[in-house]
C-alpha positions in Angstrom: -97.4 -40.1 76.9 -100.3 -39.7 74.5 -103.4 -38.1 75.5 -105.9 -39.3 73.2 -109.1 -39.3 74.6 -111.1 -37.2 77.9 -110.8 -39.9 80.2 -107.2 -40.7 79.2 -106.4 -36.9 79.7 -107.8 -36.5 83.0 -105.7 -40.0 84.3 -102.8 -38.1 83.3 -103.2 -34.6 84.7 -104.2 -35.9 88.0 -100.8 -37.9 87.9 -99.5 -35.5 87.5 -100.9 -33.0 89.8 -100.5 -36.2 92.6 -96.6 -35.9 91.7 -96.0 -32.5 91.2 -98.2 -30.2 92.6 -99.6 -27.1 91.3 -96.4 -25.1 90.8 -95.5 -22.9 93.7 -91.7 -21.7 93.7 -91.5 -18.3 95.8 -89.9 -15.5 94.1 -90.6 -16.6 90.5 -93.6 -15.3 88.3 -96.3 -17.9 87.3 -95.5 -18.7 84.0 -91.5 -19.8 85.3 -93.3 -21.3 88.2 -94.9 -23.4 86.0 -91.8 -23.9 82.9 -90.0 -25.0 85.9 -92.8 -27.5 87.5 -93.2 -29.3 83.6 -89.3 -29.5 83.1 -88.9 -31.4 86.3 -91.6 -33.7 85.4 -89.9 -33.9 81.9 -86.5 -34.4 83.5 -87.8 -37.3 85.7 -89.5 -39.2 83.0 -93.2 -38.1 83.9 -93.6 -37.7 79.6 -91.0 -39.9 77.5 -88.8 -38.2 74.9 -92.0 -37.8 71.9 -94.6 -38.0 74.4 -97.5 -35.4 74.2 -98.1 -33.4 77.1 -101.9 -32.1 78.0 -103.0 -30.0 75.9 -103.0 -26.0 77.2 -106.7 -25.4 77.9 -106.0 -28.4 80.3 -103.1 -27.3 81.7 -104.4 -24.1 82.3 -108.1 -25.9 83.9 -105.7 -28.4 86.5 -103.1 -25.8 87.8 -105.4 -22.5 87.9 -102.9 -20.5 85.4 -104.6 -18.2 83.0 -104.2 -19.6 79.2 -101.7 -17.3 78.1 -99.4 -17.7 81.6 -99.8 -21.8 80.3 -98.8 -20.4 76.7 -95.8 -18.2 78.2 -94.3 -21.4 80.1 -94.8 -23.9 77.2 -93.1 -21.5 74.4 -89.9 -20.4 76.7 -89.4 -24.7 76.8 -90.0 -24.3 73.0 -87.3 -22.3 72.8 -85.1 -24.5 75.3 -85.0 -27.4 72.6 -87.4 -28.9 75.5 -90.6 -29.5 73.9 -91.7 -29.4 70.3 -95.1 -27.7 69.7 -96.8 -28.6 66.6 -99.3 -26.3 65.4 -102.9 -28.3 65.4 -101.2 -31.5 66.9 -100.4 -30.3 70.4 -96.9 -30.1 72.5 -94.5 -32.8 72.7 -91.0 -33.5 74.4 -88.4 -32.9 72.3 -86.1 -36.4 71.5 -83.5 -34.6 73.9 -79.6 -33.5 73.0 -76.4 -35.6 73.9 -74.7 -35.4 76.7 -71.0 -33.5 77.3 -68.1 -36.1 76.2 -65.8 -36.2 79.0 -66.6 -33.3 82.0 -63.6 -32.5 83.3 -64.9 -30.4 86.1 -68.8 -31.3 87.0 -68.1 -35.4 87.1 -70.2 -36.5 89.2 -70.1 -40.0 90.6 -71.9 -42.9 89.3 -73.5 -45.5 91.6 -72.7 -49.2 90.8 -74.5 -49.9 87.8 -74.5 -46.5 86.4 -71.7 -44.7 84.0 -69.0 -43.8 85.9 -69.6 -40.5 85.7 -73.3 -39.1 85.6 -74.2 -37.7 82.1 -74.2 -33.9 81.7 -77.2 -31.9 79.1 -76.6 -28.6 78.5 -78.6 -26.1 77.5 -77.8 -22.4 76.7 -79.2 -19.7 78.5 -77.7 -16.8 76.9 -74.1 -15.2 75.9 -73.3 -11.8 76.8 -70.3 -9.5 77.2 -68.6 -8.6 80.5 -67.0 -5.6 81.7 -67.3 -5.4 85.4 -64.2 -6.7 87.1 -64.5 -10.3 89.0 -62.3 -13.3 89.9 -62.1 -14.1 86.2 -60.4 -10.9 85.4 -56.4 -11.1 86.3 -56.8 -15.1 85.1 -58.5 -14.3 81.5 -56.0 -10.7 81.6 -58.8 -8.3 81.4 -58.4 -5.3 80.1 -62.1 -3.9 79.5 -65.1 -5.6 78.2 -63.5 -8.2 76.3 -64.8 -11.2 78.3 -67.5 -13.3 77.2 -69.7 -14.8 79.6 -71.8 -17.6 78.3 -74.2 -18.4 80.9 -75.6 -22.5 80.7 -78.0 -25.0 82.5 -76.8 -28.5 82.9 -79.5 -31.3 83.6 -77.0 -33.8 85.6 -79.1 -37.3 85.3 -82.5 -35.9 85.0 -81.9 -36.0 88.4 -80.8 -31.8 89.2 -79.6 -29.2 87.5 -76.4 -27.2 87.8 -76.0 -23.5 86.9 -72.5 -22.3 85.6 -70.8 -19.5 84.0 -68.4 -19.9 81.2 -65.8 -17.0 81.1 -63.4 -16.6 78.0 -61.4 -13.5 76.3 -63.2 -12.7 73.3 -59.0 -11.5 72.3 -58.2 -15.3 72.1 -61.4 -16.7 70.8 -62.4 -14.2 68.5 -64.5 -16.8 66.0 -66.6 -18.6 69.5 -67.5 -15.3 70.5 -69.5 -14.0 67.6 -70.9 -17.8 66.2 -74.8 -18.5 66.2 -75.5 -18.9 70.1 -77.6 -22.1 68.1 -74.1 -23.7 67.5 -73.3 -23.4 71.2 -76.2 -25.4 72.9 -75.2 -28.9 73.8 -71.3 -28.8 73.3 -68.6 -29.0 75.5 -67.3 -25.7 75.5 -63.9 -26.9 77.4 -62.9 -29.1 74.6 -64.0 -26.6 72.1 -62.2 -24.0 73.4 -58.6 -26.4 73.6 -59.3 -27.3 70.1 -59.7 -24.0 68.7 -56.2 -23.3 70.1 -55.2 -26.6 69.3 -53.6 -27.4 72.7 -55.1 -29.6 75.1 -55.8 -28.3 78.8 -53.2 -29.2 81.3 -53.6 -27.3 84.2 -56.4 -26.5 86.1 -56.8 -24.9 89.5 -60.1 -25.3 91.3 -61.8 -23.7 94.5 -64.8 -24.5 96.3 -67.0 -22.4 98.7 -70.4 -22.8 100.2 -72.4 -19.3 99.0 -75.5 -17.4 98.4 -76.8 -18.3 95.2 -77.9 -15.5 92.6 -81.4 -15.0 91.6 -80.7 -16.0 87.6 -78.9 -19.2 88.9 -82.1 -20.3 91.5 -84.3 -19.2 88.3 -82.2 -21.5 86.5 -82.3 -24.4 88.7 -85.8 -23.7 90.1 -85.1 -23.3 93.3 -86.7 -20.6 95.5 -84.9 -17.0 95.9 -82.5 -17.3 98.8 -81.1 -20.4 98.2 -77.8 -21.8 99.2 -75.5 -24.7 98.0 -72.1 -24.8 96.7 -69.8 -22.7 93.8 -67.0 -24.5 92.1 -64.4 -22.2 90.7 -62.2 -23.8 87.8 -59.5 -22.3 86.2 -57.7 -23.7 82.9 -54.7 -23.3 80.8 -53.6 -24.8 78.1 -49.4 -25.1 79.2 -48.2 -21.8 80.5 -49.3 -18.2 78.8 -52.5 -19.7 77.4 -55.4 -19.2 80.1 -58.3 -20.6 78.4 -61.2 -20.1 80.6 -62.8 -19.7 84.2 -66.0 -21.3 85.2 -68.5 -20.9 87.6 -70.8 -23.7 88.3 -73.6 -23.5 91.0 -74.5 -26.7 92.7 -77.5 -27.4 94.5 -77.7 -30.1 97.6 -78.1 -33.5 96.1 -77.2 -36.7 97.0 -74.3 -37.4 94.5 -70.4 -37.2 95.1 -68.5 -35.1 93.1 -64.6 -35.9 91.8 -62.5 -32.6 92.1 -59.3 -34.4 91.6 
């Protein structure tokens, strides 16, 4: 959406104020507050992939946010492949990744009309290594910190966003855990992980419970602190004596079915 003139400008922040709201998520600090109120506007089509958003001297007039809590929010989307910000020309959304070929574990139903299975974007959040204990450790055979822990968002349809955890030994994937974090972001770490082995997965064990989300994923997702929805455990081998990885994806409520089998 181009802004190209004062009266244009105005038309678009107070559509988007009218949508969106000033941003107000308890528990985060003003500058997520408001990364987190642009990405949803973003995610549901409020500015098209290339479209310039207002320009930060008017995002900072129509939500109240000093200029540099603006600046803060519109650089850490920078840095999510988001938007692109173009020195003298303004801030635009970025043309967007692919989705993950085949989920095998978030697929979540299509309605008639739509794919089958709803389209998955990921984005990565950051890759760090474990050495606390957890349900990962006896699948992955932990035997100190050599456990990666690649932590993602995944925008499912534009329409939510799911928080997981990608677990691997660093003993059996020695070359994925020391790559550019760059190479990481939008692929689907499952199939990379089989093909690096050259095995494809065939068993996968998977449990569900209703929990407490952590404060990174409702940072991640947006959602104020406290929140609750569901955690899908998934477990996978590739044929017996080659665990691959455990996962850890937080679901919020939404109005979509998801296939376990």
């Amino acid at each position: 959406m181009a802004i190209n003139n004062p009266a244009h400008a105005a038309s678009a922040e107070n559509d988007f104020l009218r949508t969106y709201g000033a941003p107000g998520l308890p528990g985060l600090p003003k500058y997520a507050q408001l990364r987190e109120t642009l990405h949803a506007a973003i995610r549901a089509g409020h500015w098209k992939p290339g479209g310039r958003l207002p320009t930060e001297s008017e995002l900072s007039r129509v939500t109240s946010l000093s200029l540099g809590t603006v600046q803060r929010a519109l650089r850490e989307l920078a840095d999510e492949g988001i938007v692109v910000r173009t020195h003298g020309s303004g801030t635009y959304v970025g043309q967007g990744k692919g989705s993950i070929d085949e989920p095998l574990h978030l697929r979540f139903v299509g309605n008639e009309g739509e794919p089958k299975f709803l389209p998955l974007f990921p984005t990565v959040i950051s890759r760090t290594r474990v050495e606390h204990r957890g349900r990962w450790s006896e699948w992955l055979r932990q035997t100190g910190a050599d456990i990666v822990r690649i932590d993602r968002k995944l925008d499912v349809n534009g329409e939510f966003v799911v928080y997981n955890r990608f677990y691997f030994n660093d003993h059996t994937f020695p070359d994925i855990a020391s790559r550019a974090i760059a190479t990481l972001d939008g692929v689907n770490l499952k199939q990379l992980l089989g093909s690096a082995l050259n095995l494809p997965i065939t068993d996968v064990a998977q449990q569900m419970s209703f929990v407490k989300f952590p404060a990174e994923a409702n940072r991640a997702m947006g959602l104020k602190a406290g929140s609750q929805g569901l955690l899908l455990e998934s477990a996978a081998a590739a044929g017996r004596g080659h665990p691959l990885y455990f996962l850890e994806s937080f679901i919020p409520p939404n109005d979509r079915r998801l296939d376990v089998s």
